[in-house]
BADREN-237164 format. One line per field, with one value per residue (C-alpha): x, y, z; residue number from 0. Coordinates in Angstrom, 1 decimal. Layout:
x: (X|...);
y: (Y|...);
z: (Z|...);
num: (NUM|...);
This chain:
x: (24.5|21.9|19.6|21.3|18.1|17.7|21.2|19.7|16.5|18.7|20.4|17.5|16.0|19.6|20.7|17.9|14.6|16.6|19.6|21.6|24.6|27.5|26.4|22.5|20.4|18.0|15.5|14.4|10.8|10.6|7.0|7.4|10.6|12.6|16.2|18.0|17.4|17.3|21.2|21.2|19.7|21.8|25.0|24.1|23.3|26.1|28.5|26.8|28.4|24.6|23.9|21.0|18.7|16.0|13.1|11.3|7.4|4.8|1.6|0.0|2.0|0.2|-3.6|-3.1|-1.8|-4.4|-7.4|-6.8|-5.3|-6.1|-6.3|-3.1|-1.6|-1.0|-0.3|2.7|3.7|3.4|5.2|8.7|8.5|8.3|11.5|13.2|12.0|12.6|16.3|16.8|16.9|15.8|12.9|12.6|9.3|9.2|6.2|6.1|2.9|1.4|-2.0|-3.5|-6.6|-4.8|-6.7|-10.4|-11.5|-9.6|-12.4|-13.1|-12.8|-9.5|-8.0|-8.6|-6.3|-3.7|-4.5|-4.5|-1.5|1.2|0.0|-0.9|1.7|4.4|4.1|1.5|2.7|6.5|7.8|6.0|6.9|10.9|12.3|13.8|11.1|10.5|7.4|7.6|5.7|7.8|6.8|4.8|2.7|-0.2|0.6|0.9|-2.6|-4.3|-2.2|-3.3|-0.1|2.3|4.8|7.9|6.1|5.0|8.9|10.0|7.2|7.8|11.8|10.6|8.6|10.5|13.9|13.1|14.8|13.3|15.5|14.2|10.5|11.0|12.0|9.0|6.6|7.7|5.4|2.3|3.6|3.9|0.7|-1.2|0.2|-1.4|-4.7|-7.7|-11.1|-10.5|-13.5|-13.3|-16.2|-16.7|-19.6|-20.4|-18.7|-19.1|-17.0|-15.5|-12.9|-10.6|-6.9|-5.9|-2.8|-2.4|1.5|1.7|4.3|5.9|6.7|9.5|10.6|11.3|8.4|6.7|8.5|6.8|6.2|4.8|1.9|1.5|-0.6|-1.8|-5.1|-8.7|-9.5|-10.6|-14.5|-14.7|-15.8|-19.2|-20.4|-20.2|-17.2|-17.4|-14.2|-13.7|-10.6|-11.4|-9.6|-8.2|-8.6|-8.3|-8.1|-11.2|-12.0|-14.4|-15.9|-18.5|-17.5|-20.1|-19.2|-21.6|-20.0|-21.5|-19.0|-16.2|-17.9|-18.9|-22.2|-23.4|-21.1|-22.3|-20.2|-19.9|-19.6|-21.7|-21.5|-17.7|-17.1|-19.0|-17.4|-14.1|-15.3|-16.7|-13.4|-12.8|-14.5|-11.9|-12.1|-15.3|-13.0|-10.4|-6.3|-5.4|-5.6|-3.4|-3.0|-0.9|0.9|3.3|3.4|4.5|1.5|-1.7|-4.2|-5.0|-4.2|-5.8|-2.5|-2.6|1.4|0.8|-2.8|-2.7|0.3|-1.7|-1.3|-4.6|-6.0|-6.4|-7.0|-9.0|-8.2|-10.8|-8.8|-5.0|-3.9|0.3|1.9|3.9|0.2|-1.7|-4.8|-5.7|-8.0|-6.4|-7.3|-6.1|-7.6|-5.5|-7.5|-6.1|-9.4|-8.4|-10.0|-8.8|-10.0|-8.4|-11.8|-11.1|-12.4|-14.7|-13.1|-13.4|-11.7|-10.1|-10.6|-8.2|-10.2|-12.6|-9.4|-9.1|-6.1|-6.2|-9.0|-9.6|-6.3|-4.3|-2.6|-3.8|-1.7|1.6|3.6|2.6|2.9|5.9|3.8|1.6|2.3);
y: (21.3|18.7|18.4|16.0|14.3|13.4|11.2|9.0|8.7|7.3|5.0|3.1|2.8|1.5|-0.4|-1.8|-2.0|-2.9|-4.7|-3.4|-5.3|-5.2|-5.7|-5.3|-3.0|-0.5|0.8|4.3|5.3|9.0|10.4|15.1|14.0|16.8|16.5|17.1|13.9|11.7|12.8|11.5|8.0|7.6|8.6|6.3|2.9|3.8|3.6|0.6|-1.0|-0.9|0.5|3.0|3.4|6.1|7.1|10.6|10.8|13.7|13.0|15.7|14.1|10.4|11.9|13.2|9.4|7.6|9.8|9.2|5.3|2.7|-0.9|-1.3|1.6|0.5|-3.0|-1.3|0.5|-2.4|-4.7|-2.0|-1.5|-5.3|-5.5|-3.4|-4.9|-8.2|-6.9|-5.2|-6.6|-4.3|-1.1|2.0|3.4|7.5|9.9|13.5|14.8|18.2|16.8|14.0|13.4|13.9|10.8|11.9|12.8|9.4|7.4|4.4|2.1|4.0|3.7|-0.1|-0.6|0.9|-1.3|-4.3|-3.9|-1.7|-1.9|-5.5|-6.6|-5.1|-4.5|-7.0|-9.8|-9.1|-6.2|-7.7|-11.0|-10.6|-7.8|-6.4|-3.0|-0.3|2.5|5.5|9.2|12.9|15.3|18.1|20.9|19.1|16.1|18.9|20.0|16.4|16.1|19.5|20.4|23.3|22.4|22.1|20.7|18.1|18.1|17.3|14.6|12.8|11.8|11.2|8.3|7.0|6.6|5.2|1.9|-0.9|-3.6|-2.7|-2.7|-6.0|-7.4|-5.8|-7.8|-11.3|-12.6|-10.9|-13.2|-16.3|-15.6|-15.0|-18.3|-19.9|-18.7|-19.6|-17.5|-13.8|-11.6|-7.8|-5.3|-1.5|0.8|-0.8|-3.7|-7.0|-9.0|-13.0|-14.9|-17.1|-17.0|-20.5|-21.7|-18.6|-17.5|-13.7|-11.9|-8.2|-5.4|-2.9|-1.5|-4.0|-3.2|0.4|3.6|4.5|1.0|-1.4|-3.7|-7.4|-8.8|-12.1|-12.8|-14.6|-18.0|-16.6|-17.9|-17.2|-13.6|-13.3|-9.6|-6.4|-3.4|0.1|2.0|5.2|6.5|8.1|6.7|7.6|5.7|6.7|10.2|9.8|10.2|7.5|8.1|6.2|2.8|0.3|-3.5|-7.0|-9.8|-13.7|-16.4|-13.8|-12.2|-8.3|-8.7|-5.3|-1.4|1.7|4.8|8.9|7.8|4.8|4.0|4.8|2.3|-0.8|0.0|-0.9|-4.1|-4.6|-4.8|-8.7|-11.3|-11.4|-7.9|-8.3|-10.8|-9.7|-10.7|-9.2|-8.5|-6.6|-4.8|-1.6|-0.3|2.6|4.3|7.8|7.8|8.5|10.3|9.8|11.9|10.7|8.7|4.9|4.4|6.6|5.5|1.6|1.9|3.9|3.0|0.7|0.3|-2.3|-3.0|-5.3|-5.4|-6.5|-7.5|-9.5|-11.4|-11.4|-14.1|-14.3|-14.5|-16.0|-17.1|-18.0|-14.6|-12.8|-9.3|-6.1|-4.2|-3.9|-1.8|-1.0|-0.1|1.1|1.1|3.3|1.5|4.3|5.5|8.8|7.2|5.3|1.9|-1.6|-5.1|-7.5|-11.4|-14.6|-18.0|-16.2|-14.1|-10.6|-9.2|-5.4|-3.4|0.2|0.4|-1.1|-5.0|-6.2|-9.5|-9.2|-10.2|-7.6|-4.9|-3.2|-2.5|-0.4|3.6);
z: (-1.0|-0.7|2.2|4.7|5.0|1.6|2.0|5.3|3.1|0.2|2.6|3.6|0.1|-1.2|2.1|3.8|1.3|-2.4|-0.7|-3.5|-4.2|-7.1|-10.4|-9.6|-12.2|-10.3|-11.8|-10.5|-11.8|-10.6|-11.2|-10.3|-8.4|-7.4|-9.5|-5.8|-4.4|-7.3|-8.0|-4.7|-5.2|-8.2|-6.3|-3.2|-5.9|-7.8|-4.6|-3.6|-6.9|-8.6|-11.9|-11.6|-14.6|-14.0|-15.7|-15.1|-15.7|-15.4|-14.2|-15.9|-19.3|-18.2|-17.7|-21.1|-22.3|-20.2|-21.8|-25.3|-23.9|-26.5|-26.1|-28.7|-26.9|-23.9|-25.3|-27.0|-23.6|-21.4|-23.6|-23.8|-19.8|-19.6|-21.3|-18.7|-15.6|-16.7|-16.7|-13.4|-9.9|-7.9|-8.6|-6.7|-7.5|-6.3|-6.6|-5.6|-7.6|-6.8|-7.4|-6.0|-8.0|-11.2|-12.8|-11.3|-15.1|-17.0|-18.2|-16.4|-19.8|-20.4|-17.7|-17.8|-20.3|-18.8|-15.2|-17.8|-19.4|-17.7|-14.2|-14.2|-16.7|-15.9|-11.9|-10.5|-12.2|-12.9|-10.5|-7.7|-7.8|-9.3|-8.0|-4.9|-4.9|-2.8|-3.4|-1.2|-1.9|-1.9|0.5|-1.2|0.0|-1.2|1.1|3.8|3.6|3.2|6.5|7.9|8.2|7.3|4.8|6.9|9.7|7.6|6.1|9.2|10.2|7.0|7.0|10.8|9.5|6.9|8.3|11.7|12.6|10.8|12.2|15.6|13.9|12.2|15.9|18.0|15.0|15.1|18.1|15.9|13.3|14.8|16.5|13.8|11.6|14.1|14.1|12.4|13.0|13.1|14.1|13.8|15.3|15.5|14.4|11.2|11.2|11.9|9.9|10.2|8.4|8.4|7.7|8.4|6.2|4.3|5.4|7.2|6.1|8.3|6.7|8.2|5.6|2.5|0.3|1.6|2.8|5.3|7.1|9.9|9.5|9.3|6.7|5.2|3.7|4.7|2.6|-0.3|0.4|3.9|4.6|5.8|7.8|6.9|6.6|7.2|6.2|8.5|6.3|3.3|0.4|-3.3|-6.1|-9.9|-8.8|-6.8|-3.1|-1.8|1.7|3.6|2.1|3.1|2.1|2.8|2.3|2.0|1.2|0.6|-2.2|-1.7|-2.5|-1.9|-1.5|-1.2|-0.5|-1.8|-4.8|-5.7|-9.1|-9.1|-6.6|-8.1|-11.1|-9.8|-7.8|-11.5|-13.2|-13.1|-11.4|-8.4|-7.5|-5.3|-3.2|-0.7|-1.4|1.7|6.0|6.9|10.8|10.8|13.9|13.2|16.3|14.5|12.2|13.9|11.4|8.0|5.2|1.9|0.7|1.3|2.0|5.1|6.0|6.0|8.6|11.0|14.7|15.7|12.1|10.0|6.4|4.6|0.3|-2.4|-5.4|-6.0|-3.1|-2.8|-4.0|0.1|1.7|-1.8|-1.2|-4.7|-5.7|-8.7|-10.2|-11.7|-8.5|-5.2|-3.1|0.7|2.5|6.1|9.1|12.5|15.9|18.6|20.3|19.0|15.7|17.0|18.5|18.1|18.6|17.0|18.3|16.9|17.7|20.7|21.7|22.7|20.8|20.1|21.4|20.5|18.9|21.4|21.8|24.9|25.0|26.8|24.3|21.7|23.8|22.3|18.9|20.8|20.3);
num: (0|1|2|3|4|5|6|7|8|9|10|11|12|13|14|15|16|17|18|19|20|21|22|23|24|25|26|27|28|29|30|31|32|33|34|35|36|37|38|39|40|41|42|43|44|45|46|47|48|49|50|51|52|53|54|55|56|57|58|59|60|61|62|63|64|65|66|67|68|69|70|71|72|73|74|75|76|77|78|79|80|81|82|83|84|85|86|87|88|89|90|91|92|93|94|95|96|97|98|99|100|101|102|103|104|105|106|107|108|109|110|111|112|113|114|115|116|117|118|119|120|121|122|123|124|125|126|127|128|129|130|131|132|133|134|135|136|137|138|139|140|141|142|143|144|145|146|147|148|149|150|151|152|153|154|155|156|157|158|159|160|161|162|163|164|165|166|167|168|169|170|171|172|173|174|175|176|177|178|179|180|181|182|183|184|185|186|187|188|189|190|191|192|193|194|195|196|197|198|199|200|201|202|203|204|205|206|207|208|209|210|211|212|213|214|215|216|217|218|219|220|221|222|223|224|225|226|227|228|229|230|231|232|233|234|235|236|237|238|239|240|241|242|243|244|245|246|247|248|249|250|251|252|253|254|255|256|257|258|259|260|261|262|263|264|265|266|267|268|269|270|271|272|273|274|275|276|277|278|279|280|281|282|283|284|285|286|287|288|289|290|291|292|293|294|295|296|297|298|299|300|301|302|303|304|305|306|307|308|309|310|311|312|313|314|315|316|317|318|319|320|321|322|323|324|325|326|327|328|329|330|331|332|333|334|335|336|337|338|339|340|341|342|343|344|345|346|347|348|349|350|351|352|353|354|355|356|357|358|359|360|361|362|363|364|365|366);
């Protein structure tokens, strides 16, 4: 008998994030997924009237591809996955790895052509833009230890999280919305950062639920030329199997003119990728009052309660503010004083300090 759990998990991916509807093709890409809940998934599209289509990956089975990746290789591989999304409405994208820096040894020119023509192909500019999709992680007891957790502790915390009431989330957001359409000059300060922008005219756009599994932030994006200060990012982050700490950014006339970090070299190699990855596509303040310390997996980490997140690379084509790039990189930021503080000011106003709203009307997305 399956694990009830797994069925009010199912729910919300088919219900409330894919909308799934008669006759729509969903797509199920299922990366170490346990068989258990995928029979699930397929059962609750299916009784939904969808047609699930579901294909099962190994990351250990993709390092191998990635390492000996060819330019015409992944050309061939981008072009067949293509195909398939172009024919499904909605895309349920699951991953349950054991190992989260998999991809730490996949060259850097390697992996590039897979970012260029799968990732960016396929997901960036068709997935993202066409579908009805939904990403979410699998509780592991890998997860469990980047949380400092035990394994059914952290069980327990994680269908918590995912299945809480988005509808009532989506409702306790819409005053940050319209209050942030109507501002202009954002300032953000903290140890480390001082950092300006401006997000006038670019739409802002809530997320309970649609897009991420877990969920709650709000995000838009600055004018793409607009950044001026500098970052430091207080949650360590992930990227191509590597963990960055210490990130240090300087920005003049949105351009990241200057990043340090752990790992260096690493880390200027990925804001080297393409011109537009040295600008940000995204702002983005998260509020999830269930999820309060970081644990190495972005999903989880740019929803914290009192963070924020600030994104060099591709800006969303909901909140576009013109930059383009094969990088999306969620850089987050905890303000609670526990991690150090800080504020957050729209045109000279106090909105959020040290993790909390401090406007009346945004009271009910504090923790």
């Amino acid at each position: 008998m399956a694990d009830p759990r797994f069925q009010r998990l199912a729910d919300v991916i088919v219900h409330h994030a894919c909308r799934v509807t008669a006759g729509n093709k969903v797509l199920i890409e299922a990366f170490d997924m346990p068989e258990p809940f995928l029979l699930v998934l397929i059962d609750t599209v299916a009784a939904a009237g969808g047609h699930p289509l579901c294909m099962t990956k190994s990351n250990r089975v993709l390092r191998a591809l990635y390492r000996h990746a060819s330019d015409e290789q992944m050309r061939v591989w981008g072009s067949a996955e293509r195909l398939q999304m172009e024919q499904v409405q909605c895309y349920v994208g699951l991953r349950g790895s054991h190992n989260s820096t998999e991809f730490g040894d996949v060259p850097h020119d390697r992996y590039a052509h897979y970012s260029r023509h799968v990732w960016n192909a396929v997901h960036s500019e068709l997935r993202v833009k066409k579908t009805r999709w939904v990403v979410l992680r699998w509780p592991t007891p890998s997860m469990a230890q980047q949380a400092q957790m035990s394994t059914e502790a952290f069980e327990e915390f994680y269908f918590d999280v995912c299945t809480v009431d988005y509808p009532a989330m989506a409702r306790s957001m819409e005053p940050l919305r319209e209050l942030m359409e109507r501002t202009d000059r954002v300032r953000i300060v903290g140890p480390g950062t001082d950092l300006r922008f401006s997000i006038a005219g670019i739409p802002v756009v809530g997320c309970s639920g649609e897009r991420n599994i877990p969920d709650g932030e709000m995000f838009t994006s600055p004018v793409r030329d607009s950044v001026h200060g500098t970052l430091a990012i207080n949650t360590p982050s992930l990227n191509r199997g590597i963990v960055f700490d210490g990130i240090r950014l300087t920005f003049d006339a949105g351009r990241i003119v200057a990043a340090d970090a752990n790992h260096r070299d690493d880390l200027n190699r990925i804001l080297d990728t393409d011109d537009g990855a040295r600008y940000v596509g995204e702002f983005s303040l998260g509020f999830n009052p269930r999820i309060m310390q970081p644990m190495l997996d972005t999903l989880f980490d740019e929803k914290i309660a009192g963070s924020f997140h600030f994104t060099p690379g591709q800006a969303y084509e909901e909140a576009d503010n013109g930059n383009r790039s094969e990088v999306h990189w969620d850089l987050v930021v905890i303000q609670r004083p526990e991690f150090g503080g800080g504020e957050v000011w729209f045109d000279d106003r106090l909105i959020r300090k040290d993790g909390l709203f401090v406007v009346d009307e945004l009271a009910a997305l504090n923790p």
